[in-house]
N, C-alpha and C positions, 0 to 999 in steps of 0.2 A: 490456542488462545494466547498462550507465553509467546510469541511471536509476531503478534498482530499489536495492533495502534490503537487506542480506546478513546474516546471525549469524555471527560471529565467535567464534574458540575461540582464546587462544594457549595453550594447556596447562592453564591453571587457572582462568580467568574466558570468561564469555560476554560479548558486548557486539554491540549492532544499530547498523551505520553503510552509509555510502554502501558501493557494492558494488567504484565503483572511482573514488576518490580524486583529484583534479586535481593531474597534475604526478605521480603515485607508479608505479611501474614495478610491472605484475600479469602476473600470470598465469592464463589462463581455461581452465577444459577441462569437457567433460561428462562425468560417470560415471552407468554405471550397473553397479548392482550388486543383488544377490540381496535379498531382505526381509530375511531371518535376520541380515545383517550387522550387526553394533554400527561405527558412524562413530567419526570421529575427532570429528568436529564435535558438533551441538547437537542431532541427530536419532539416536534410536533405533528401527529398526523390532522390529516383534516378531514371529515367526513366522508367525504366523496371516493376514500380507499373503501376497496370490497375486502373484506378477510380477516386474516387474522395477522398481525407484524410478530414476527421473532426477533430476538435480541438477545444477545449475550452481554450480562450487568453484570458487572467487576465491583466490588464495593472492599476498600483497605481499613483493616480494620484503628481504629482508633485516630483517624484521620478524616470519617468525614464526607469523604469524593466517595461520588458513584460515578461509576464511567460505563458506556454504551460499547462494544466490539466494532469498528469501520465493518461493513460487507467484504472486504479485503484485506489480503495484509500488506505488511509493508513493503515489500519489495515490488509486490505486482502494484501496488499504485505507484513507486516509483516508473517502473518500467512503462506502463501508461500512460501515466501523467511527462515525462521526458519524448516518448515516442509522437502524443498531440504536440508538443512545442516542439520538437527537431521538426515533423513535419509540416507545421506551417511556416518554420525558419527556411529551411532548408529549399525554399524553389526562389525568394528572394537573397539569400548568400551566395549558392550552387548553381552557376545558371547553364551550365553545360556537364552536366553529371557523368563520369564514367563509372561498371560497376568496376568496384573494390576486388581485389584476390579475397579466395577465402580464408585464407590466411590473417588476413584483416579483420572479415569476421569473428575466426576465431578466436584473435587474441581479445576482439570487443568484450566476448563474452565468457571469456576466462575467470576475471575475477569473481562474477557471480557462480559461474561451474565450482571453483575452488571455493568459494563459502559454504553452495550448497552441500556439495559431498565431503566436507569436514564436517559439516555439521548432522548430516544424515550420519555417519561412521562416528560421532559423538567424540571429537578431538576438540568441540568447543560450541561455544555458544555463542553467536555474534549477536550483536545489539541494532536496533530497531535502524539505527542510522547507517550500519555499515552494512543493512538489507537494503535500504532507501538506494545508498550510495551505486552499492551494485545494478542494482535494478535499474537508477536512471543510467548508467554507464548502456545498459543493456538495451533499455528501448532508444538511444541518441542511433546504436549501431543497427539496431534494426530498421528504424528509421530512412539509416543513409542507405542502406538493403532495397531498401522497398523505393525509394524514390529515385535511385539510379536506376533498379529495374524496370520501374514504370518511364522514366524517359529513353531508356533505351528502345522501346515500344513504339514509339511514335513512329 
């Protein structure tokens, strides 16, 4: 949960931040609830879902905001979200693609390796941007990965 991206509601504005803040006193619980239900939050289902929605609500205490958990955290939407936009960039920039050394690769995805495994070995705690940063560094190189190998194919 401390590492993921939350929507925030406090009555009249939305806003996307850390889910649970250094130093800020939260409260975390899971609901579920029916489809048909209208939230408090940033999410509207509409009838026509069958089931039950799960949700991770974050609520600071003395402040107000209730915030929603993303289905993902922050890195992999960066990684994602960079990987859709390198590959729709990437066949109108690159129009005769070689693939890359893996060398190349590797260093793409360096940065994120050295985040993750500091922070798995608990040498620190990175913050939601410098997962974001990693992650789009990581899907641009996967990206250029996959779209050299797929013109290579032709």
């Amino acid at each position: 949960m401390y590492r993921s991206s939350c929507v925030f509601f406090d009555g009249k504005n939305h806003r996307i931040g850390d889910c649970i803040e250094n130093g800020k006193e939260t409260t975390i619980t899971t609901e579920f609830t029916d489809a048909s239900r209208k939230w408090d939050g940033a999410f509207r289902y509409s009838r026509d879902q069958i089931g039950l929605n799960r949700a991770e609500r974050v609520q600071y205490a003395g402040r107000g905001e209730v915030g929603y958990k993303f289905p993902n955290d922050t890195r992999n939407i960066g990684i994602y979200l960079f990987m859709l936009l390198a590959g729709v960039a990437l066949p109108f920039i690159w129009k005769n693609p070689i693939v890359p050394r893996f060398a190349v690769f590797a260093i793409g995805i360096l940065p994120l390796a050295i985040d993750g495994v500091g922070q798995m070995l608990g040498f620190w705690e990175s913050t939601n941007l410098m997962r974001f940063i990693t992650g789009a560094l990581t899907g641009v190189i996967l990206s250029i990965f996959v779209y050299a190998l797929l013109y290579e194919k032709r």
